[in-house]
C-alpha positions in Angstrom: -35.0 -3.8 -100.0 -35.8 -7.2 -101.9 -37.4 -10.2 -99.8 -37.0 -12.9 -102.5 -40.6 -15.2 -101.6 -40.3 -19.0 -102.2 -42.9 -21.0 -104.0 -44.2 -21.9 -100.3 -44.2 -18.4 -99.5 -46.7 -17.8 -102.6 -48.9 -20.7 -101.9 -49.3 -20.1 -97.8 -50.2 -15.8 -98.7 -52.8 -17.6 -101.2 -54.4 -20.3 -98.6 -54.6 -17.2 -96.0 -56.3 -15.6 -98.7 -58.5 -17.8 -99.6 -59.3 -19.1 -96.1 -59.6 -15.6 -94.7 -57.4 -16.6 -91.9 -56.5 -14.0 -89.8 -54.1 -15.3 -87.6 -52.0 -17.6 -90.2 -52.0 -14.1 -92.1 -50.3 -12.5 -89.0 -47.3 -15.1 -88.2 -46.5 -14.9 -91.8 -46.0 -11.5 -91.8 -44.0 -12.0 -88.7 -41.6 -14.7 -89.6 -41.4 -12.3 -93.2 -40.2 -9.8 -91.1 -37.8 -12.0 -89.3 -36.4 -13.0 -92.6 -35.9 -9.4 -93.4 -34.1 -8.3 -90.2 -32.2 -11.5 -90.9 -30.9 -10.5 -94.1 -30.4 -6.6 -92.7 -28.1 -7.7 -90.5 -26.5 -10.9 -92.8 -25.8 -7.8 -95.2 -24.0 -5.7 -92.3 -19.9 -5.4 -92.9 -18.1 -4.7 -90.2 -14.9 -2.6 -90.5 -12.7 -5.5 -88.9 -13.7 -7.8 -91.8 -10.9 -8.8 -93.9 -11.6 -8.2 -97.8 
């Protein structure tokens, strides 16, 4: 699996870096893990779709 960061993405994981901020650091990785389950289940076919 391939989670495609955006330039925000880059610069937030480097101010939680630099600013040691625990908590930031944990709701990104939360709302990156949204954005995975999104794209999970955006990639799901079901067997009724029409090609």
């Amino acid at each position: 699996m391939v989670l495609t960061l955006t330039q925000e993405d880059y610069m937030r994981m480097k101010r939680v870096i630099l600013d040691h901020d625990e908590a930031e650091a944990f709701l990104m990785i939360r709302e990156l893990c949204k954005r995975i389950e999104q794209q999970k289940q955006h990639g799901l076919k079901s067997h009724l779709d029409v090609c």
